[in-house]
C-alpha positions in Angstrom: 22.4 31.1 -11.4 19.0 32.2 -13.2 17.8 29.9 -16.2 14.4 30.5 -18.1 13.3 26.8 -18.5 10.4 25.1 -19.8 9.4 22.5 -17.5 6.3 19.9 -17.4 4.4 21.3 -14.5 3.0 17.9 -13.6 6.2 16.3 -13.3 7.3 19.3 -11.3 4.4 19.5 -8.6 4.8 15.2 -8.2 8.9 16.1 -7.6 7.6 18.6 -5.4 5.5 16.4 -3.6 7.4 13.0 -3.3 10.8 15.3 -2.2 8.8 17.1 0.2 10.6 20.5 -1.6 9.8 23.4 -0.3 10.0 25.3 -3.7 10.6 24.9 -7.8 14.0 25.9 -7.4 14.5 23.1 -4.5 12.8 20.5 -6.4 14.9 21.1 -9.4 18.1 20.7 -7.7 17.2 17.9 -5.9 16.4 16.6 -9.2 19.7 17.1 -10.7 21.7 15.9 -7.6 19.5 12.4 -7.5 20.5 12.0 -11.5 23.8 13.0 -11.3 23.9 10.2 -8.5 22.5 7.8 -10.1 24.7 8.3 -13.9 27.9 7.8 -11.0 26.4 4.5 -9.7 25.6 3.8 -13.3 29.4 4.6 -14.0 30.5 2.6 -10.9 28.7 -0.4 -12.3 30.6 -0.6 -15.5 34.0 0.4 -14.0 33.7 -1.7 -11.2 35.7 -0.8 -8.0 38.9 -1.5 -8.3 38.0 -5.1 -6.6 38.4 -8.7 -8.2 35.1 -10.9 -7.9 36.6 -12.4 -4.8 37.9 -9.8 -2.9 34.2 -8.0 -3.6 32.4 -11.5 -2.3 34.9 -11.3 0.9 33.8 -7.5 1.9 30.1 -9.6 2.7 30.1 -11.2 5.7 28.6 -14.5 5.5 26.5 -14.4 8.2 24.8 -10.9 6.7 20.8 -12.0 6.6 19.2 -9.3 4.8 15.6 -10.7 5.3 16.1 -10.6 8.9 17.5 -6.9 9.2 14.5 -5.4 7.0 12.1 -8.0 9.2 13.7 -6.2 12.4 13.2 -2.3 10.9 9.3 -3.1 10.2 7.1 -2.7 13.1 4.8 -5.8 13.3 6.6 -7.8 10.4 5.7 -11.0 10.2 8.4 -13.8 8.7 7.3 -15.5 5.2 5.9 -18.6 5.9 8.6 -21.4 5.0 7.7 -23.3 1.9 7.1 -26.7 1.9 9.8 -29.0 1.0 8.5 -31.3 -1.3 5.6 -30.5 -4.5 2.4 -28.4 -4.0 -0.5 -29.5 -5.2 -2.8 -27.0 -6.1 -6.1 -28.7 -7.0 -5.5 -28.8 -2.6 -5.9 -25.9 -1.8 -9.0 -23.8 -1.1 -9.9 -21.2 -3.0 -12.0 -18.0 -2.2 -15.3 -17.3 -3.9 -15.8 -14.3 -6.0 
């Protein structure tokens, strides 16, 4: 369908350019499609899914480590180092000169 429009051609070109769109038309309904999805999830939000709290925490499985799945995606991750277990003293700890 043709609509006449006025649109920010800023906002436009930076659509354009982080969608990798080919055209104005493209980038536009891309647009559209990615706020339409979002108002649903929105919509899902407040609704819920149908599930009680405890059926919803059951779906997880306990052994689901997020941390270690992104770590494993990213070529040469490194793991955060582990913090120490008791207080940090900062007047320790070396600080770089300016």
């Amino acid at each position: 369908m043709k609509m006449t429009m006025h649109i920010d051609e800023g906002i436009l070109e930076r659509v354009m350019k982080w969608s990798g769109a080919a055209s104005k038309t493209e980038a536009v309904d891309l647009a559209l499609k990615e706020m339409d999805r979002k108002a649903r999830l929105a919509e899902f939000g407040k609704t819920g899914l149908g599930l009680s709290r405890a059926e919803i925490l059951e779906a997880v499985d306990p052994s689901y480590d997020l941390m270690a799945l992104r770590l494993a995606e990213t070529p040469g991750a490194v793991p955060p180092p582990v913090a120490p277990a008791g207080p940090v003293s900062y007047s320790k700890l070396k600080r770089q000169k300016k």
